[in-house]
C-alpha positions, 0 to 999 in steps of 0.5 A: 397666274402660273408658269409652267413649260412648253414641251415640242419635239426635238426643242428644249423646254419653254417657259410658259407664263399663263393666266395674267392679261393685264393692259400691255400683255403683249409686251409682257408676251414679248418680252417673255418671248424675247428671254427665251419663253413662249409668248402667249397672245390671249385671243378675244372672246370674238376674234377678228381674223383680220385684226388678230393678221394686224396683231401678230404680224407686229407681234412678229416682227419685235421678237424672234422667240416662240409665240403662240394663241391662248384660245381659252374662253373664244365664244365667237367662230374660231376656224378663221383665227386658227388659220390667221394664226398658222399664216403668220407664224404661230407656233402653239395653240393653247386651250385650258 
């Protein structure tokens, strides 16, 4: 596990946390989100674009911080995912 920051343009620094996707880690992304980090959602090796519309429209709507996609290790078609995740609010992409 490792913390680091976002950086965009104009905007303070976000904590990152990275590396950790226990049971719950969308809690725990909200809740980084929430104390003025960057949730970071872990995107399946296959997505499924309609489930992941279902995830962050949930995601979304229990916090008002940043939240973004690690897409790292996404072996199945990524193109419909990416525009999913544009749609609903996301506001970074993350592949290490």
């Amino acid at each position: 596990m490792s913390a680091s920051s976002l950086v965009f343009p104009g905007h303070p620094e976000l904590p990152l946390l990275q590396g950790w996707y226990p049971e719950g880690g969308d809690q725990l992304a909200q809740a980084w989100s929430d104390s003025g980090g960057a949730g970071m959602l872990r995107l399946p090796a296959f997505p499924d674009p309609e489930e992941l519309r279902q995830r962050l429209r949930k995601f979304r709507q229990r916090t008002s911080g940043s939240f973004g996609l690690d897409i790292r290790g996404v072996l199945g078609p990524l193109r419909e995912s990416l525009d999913v995740a544009l749609q609903e609010g996301a506001t970074f992409l993350l592949q290490g």
